[in-house]
C-alpha positions in Angstrom: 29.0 15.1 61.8 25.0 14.4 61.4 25.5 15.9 58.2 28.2 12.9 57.3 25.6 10.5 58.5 22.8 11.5 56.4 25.1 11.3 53.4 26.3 8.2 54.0 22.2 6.8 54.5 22.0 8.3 51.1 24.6 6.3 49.9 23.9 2.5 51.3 20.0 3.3 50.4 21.3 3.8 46.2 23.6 1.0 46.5 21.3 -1.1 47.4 19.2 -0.3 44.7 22.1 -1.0 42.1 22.2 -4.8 43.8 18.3 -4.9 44.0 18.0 -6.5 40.2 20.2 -9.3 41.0 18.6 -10.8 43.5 15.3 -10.9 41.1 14.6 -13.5 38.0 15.3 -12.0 35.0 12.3 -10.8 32.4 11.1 -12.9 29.6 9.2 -12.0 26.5 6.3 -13.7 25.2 6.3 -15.1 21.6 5.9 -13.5 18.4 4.7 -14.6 15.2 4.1 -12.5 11.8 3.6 -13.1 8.0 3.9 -10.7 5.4 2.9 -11.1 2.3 2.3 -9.1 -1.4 -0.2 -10.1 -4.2 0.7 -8.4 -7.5 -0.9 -8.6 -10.5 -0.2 -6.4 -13.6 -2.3 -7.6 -16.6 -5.2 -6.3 -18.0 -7.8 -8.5 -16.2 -8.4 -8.3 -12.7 -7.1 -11.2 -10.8 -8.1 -13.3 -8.1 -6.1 -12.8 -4.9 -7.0 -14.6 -1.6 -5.1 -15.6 1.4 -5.5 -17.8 4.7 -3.6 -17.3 7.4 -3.5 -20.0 10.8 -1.0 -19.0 13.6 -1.0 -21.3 17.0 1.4 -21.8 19.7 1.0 -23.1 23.6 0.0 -21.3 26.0 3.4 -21.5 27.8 5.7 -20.3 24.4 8.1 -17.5 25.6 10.9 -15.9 23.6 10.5 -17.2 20.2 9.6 -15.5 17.2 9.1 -16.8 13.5 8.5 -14.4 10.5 7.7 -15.3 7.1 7.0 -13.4 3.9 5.9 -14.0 0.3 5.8 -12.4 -2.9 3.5 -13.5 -6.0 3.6 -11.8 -9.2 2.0 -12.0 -12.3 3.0 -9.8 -15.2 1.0 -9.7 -19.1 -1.3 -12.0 -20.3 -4.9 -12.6 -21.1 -6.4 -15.1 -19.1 -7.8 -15.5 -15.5 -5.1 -15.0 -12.7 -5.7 -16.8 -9.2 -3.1 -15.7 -6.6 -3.9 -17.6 -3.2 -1.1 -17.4 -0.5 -1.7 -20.1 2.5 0.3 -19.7 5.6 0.6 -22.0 8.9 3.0 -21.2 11.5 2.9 -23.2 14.7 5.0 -23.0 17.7 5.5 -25.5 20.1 7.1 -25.9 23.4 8.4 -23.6 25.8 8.9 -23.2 29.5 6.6 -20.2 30.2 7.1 -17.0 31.7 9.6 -17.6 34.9 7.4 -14.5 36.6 4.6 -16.4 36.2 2.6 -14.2 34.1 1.9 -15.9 31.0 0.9 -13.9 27.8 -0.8 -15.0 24.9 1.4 -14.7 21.6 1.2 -11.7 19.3 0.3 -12.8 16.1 0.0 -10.3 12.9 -0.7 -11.3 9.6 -1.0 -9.3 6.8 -1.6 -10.1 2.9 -1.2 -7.0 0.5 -3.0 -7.4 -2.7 -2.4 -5.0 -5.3 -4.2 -5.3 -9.1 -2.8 -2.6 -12.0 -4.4 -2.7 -15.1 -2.6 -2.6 -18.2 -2.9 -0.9 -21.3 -3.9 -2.9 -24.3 -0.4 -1.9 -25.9 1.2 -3.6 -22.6 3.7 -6.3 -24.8 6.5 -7.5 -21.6 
């Protein structure tokens, strides 16, 4: 019979653990923002790539995320290439973290630029 008991402890103690997550708030995820972007140039002069990249958001943004990307290309010719890729992203609003614990926004940007030099026979 005490072993009956002692089972049936086990029991109520990992039931109430199964009904433990519904009294609590439920989790939310801070906001994330990201830009990738590509610089190519294939010609036979080098070319001038550059990039600027602002991100913001409030302090209280939660469970957004905005991505962007952009491609540039430049294929043949002779003269001076410029390739400049400026990117804002700004988010706004939100309610804030219902724990209460407020996390700043992970932001990554990245701009890849990549210069090939052609031959002189290189006619696209």
């Amino acid at each position: 019979m005490r072993h009956n008991f002692l089972s049936l402890g086990c029991i109520s103690a990992l039931l109430s653990l199964t009904f433990l997550p519904i009294s609590t708030g439920s989790a939310s995820a801070q906001c994330v923002i990201s830009h990738v972007g590509t610089q190519l140039n294939m010609s036979r002069n080098r070319a001038e790539q550059t990039s600027n990249i602002q991100m913001e958001s409030t302090p209280s943004c939660t469970g957004n995320v905005s991505s962007s990307r952009a491609v540039q290309v430049n294929i043949g010719g002779n003269g001076k290439v410029r390739q400049h890729q400026n990117v804002y992203h700004e988010m706004l609003g939100g309610k804030g973290n219902i724990t209460g614990v407020n996390v700043p926004t992970v932001k990554s940007g990245v701009v890849v630029p990549v210069n090939v030099r052609t031959p002189n026979n290189f006619n696209p």
